[in-house]
N, C-alpha and C positions, 0 to 999 in steps of 0.2 A: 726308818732305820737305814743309815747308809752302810753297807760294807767296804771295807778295805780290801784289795785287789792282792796285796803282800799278803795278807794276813790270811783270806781266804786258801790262795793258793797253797802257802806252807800248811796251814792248816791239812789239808787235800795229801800234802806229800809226807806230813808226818804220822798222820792217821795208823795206818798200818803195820807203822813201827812200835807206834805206842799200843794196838794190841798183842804183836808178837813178842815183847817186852813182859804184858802180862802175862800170858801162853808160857813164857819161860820163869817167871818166878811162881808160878801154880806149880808146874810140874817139877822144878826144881828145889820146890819148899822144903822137901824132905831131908835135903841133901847139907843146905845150908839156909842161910838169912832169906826168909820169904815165905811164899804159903796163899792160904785160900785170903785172908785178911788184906793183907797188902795187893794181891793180884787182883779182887775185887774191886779196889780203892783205884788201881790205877785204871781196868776196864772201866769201871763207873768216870773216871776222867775226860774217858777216852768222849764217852757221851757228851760229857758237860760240858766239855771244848768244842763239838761240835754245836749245840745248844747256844751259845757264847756268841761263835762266830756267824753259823748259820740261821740263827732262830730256833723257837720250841719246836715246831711243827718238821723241821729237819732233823733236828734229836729223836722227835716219837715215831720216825719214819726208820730208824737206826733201834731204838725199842720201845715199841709204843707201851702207853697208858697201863693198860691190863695185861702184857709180859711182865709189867715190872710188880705190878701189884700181885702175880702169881709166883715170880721168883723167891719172894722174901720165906712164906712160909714152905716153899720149894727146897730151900736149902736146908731150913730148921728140918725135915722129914726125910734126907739124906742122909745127914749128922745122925739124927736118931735114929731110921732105918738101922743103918751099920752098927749102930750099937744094940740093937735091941735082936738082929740075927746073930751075936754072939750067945744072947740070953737062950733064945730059941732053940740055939745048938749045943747047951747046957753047962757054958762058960759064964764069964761073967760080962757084965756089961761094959762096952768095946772093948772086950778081947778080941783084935782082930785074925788071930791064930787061927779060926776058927774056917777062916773063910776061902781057905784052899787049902788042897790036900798034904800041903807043905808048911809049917807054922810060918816062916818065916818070910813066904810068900806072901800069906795072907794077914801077916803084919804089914805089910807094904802095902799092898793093895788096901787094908783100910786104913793106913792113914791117907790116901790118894781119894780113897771115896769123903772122908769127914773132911778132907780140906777142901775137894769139889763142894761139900755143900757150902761151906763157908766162904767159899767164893760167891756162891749163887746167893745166898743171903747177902751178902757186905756191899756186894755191887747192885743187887736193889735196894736195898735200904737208901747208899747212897743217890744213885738215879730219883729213886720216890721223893728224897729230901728233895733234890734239886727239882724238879718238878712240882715241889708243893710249893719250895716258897718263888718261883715264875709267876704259877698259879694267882700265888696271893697279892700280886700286884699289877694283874688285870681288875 
């Protein structure tokens, strides 16, 4: 496999933007267009770009094999988590009201926590994809 010399390097200088990129539509989901979905898709990029240019064995060095196979239902038990501590505190399910001593607090704060898990889900799922089908053409 030869590398390109251009491509590696931009590669190198764009990395970091493309995860601070994510970093700001995670947290900025709430606010407007964005969220755990889309911020996973593009951290999951961020891999599969490296993966692309550098090889597999460079991507699973960035998140190996078995972070990613633990993120998936990582994320699924965040999402529920939060919803199932509204239950507990004898509200309804994700009623995030529940979760600070302020409703309106803890309306924010869960939807920050169910859209962290769906970032953590969306972005292993993706990664796993791109890793299986690598995989499958060895």
């Amino acid at each position: 496999m030869s590398f390109d010399l251009v491509l590696r390097v931009g590669t190198k200088l764009i990395l970091p933007f493309i995860l601070l990129f994510a970093i700001y539509v995670q947290l900025h989901g709430d606010y407007g267009p964005g969220g755990g979905f889309q911020a996973g898709v593009i951290a999951a990029g961020m891999v599969i770009l490296v993966g692309i240019t550098f090889g597999l064995n460079a991507a699973q060095r960035i998140a190996p094999q078995s972070l990613v196979e633990v993120m998936i239902p990582l994320g699924v038990l965040i999402y529920a988590g939060t919803g199932v501590a509204g239950l507990l505190m004898g509200k309804n399910y994700l009623d995030y009201s529940v979760l600070s001593h302020e409703p309106a607090l803890g309306r924010h704060l869960g939807i920050l926590l169910v859209e962290a898990g769906v970032f953590v889900t969306v972005s292993g799922t993706m990664t796993a994809l791109f890793y299986a089908f690598v995989n499958r053409a060895r």
